[in-house]
C-alpha positions, 0 to 999 in steps of 0.5 A: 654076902660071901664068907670073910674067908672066901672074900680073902681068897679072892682079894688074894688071888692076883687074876680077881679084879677088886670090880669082880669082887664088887660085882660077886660080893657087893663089897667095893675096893675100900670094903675089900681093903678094910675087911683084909685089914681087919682080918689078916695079921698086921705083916700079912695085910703089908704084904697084900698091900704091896702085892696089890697096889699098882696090879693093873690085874686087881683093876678091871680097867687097867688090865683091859686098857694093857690087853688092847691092841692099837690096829694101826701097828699090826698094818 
């Protein structure tokens, strides 16, 4: 398992989807989310919260489903 602080910086880097994360770490969304809020000052974890909620970058899926293109407008 990677260091706390390298954890932060991933969860705090808005092109690492929390599935990258799972997948370097082994720790899930809700892990990811309750190390940050056991580790960060309490302003600093709202600001994440904020930043990261509603990302479809920090989802693997939305931001594969927004990058998609439909074929039949491009014909």
């Amino acid at each position: 398992m990677r260091a706390v602080s390298e954890i932060i910086a991933l969860a705090w880097d808005d092109k690492t989807s929390f599935e990258m994360i799972e997948d370097q770490t082994g720790l899930s969304e809700k892990g990811v989310i309750k190390l940050m809020r056991r580790s960060l000052k309490p302003g600093s974890y709202k600001k994440w919260r904020e930043r990261v909620s509603g990302r479809s970058a920090k989802h693997a899926k939305r931001s594969l489903n927004s990058l998609s293109i439909d074929y039949a407008d491009l014909q």
